[in-house]
N, C-alpha and C positions, 0 to 999 in steps of 0.2 A: 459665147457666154452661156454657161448652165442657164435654163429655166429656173425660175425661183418660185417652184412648187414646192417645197419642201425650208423646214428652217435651216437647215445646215446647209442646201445650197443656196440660199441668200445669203448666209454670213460669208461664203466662200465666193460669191458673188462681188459681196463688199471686201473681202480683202485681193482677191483680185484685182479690182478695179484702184484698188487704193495705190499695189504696185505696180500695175502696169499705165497707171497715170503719171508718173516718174520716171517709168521705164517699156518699152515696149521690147519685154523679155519672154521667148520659151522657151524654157530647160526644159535639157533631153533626160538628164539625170538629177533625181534628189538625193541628198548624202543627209545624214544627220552624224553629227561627230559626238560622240561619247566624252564623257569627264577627262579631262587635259589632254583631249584627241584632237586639238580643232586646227594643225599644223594645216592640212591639206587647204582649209581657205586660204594660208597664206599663199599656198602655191597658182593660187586662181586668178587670171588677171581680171579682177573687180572693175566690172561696169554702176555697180549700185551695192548698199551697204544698209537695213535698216533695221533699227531695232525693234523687239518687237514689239515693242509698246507703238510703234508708229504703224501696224499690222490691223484691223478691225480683227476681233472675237480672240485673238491670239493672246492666248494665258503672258504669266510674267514665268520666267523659271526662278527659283527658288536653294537647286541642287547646290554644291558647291562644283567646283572643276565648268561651269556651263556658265557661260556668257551669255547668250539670251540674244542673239543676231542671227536674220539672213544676209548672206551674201548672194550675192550672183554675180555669176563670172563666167569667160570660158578657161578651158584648159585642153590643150592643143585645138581641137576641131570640136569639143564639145562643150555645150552649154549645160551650166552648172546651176542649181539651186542649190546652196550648202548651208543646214540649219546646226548654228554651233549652240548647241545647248535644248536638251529636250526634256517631258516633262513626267515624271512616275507617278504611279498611283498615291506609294506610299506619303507621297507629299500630301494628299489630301487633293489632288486632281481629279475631277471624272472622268470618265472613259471619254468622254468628246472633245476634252483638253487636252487627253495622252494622243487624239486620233484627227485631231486639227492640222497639225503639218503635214502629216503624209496627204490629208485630203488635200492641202493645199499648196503642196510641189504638183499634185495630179493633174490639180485642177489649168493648174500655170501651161501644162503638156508633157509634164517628165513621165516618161513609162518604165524607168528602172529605178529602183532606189536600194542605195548603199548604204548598210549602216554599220559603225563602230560604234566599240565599248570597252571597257574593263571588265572582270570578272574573276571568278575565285577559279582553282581547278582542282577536282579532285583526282585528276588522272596524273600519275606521276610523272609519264613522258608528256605532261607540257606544264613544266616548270614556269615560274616568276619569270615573266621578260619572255613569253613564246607570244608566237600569233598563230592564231586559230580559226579555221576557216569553217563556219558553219555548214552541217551538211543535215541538219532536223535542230527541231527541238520540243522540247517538252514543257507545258504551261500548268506550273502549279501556282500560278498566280490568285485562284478564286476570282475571277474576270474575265469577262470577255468583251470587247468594247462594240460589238455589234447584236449585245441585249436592245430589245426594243426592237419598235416600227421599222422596217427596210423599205429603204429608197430606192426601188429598182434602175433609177437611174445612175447611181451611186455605184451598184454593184449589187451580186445576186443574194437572193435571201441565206443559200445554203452552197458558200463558198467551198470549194476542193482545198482542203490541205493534204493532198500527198505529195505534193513536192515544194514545199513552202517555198524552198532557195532552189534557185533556176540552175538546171544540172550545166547549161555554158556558159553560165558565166563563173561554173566554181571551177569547169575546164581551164575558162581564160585564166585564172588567176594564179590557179597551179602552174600554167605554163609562163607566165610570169615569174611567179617565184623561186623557176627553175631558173630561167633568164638571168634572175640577178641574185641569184645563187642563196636566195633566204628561205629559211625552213619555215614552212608552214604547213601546222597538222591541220588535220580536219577532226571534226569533235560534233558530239550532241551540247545544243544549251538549255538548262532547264530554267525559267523563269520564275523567282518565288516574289512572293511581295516586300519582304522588308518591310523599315528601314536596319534592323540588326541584321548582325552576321550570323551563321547559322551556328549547329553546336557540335560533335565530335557528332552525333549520331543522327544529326540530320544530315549532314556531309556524308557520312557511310548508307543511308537509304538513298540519298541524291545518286550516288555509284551505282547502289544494287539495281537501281530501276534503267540505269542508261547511260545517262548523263554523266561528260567530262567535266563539264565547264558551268559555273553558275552564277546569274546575274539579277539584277529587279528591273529591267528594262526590256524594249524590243520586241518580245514578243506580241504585244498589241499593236506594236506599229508593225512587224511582219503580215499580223490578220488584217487588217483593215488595209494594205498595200496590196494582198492579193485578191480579197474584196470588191479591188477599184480597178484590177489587170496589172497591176504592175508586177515584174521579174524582181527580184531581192537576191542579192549578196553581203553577206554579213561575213565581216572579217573581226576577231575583238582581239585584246591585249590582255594576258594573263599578268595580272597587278599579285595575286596572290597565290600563295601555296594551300590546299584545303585538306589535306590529307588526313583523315582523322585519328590516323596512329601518330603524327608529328605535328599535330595543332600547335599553332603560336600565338598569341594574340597578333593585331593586327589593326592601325592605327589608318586613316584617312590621309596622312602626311606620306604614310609610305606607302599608299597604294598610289596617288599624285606621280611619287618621285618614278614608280617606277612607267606608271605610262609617260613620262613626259624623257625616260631615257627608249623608250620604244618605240616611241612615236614618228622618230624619224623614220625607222624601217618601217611602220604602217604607211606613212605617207608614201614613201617610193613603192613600194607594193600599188598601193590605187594608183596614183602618178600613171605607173604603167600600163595597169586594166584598163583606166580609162583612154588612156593614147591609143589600146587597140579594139575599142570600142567604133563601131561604123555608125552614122545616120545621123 
């Protein structure tokens, strides 16, 4: 159990204690599932289920597409922490709310964490319905969730981001995806805050500067995951077209439909990274 010098590892203290009094679980891996991404719990054989209202410090989500549950399960040989539904700034969360779960798959023992999403694309080879295997990304969020006092026990004051996503597990993934024959790019994500969609010419700067793929999520849970040591792989679902020569508008209903016709192929992608996962 952390020492409870600091306030965040007392709260993570008490939500610790809260699930591992119902359950005496440590996950090797944390996933957090993106809006109408949360197939992969079903795939997990569920030892425990809770919401997170039953969690101490753990916000409520708010988003639509997020349910607001951890599971824990395994799946082949690995133990799973899988948080379906996570929480953005733009909802009006602060950085400690957006940085609660990842601290708290950590803390439970998971040293890798997966995450999915949806996102817009500005890059034309990856079309509505591709998957996209993060390989950087870019934070125009105005945010950083490790403003303030550092907890050296937590993680170091002046974390490394040069390799945010762990260069083997985007090996393993790739070779997965050759395996079962699904195309997966790799792409930059840029992080903006939302909650609107952007505009013809901020989709054409989002391009010029890097950036395929654009989302309001993630990127604070990637900082504060390598913060804490953990390796990151990020796989997302392109829900939409962002081209800004072929803008369309773009409705909440059809970004939905289209992760929840995708989502099977994201599920069998992890499915597999995770099977050839060791330890």
């Amino acid at each position: 159990m952390l020492e409870t010098t600091s306030p965040i590892r007392q709260q993570l203290d008490d939500a610790v204690h809260a699930i591992t009094s119902r359950l005496r679980f440590s996950p090797q891996i944390g996933l957090i599932a993106g809006s109408g991404l949360s197939g992969i719990t079903k795939a997990l054989r569920v030892e425990a289920e809770l919401d997170y209202a039953e969690i101490p410090h753990m916000p409520q989500v708010t988003a639509p597409g997020h349910e607001g549950k951890l599971v824990l399960g395994t799946l082949g040989a690995q133990r799973v922490a899988a948080l379906s539904g996570r929480f953005h700034y733009y909802e009006g969360h602060p950085s400690a709310h957006i940085s609660f779960p990842i601290r708290l798959v950590r803390a439970l023992g998971a040293d890798t964490l997966i995450l999915t999403s949806i996102v817009g694309s500005m890059n034309p080879k990856m079309p509505q319905g591709s998957l996209v295997l993060l390989e950087d990304h870019i934070n125009l969020m105005g945010m950083n969730p490790l403003l303030g006092p550092n907890d050296e026990a937590v993680g170091p004051r002046f974390p490394d981001m040069s390799q945010p996503y762990d260069a083997q597990l985007r090996q393993l993934a790739l070779q997965v995806a050759r395996e079962q024959k699904l195309t997966l790019h790799e792409g930059v994500y840029v992080g903006v805050l939302g909650p609107n969609l952007e505009t013809r010419a901020e989709y054409r700067f989002l391009r010029q500067i890097g950036a395929d793929v654009v989302g309001m999520s993630m990127v604070p849970e990637v900082v504060v995951a390598i913060h804490g040591g953990m390796r990151v792989l990020a796989v997302v679902v392109v829900s939409d077209a962002c081209i800004p020569e072929q803008l369309k508008p773009a409705s909440l209903e059809e970004l939905l439909r289209v992760a929840a016709e995708t989502e099977p192929k994201l599920t069998a992608l992890l499915k597999g990274i995770i099977a050839h996962l060791t330890g």
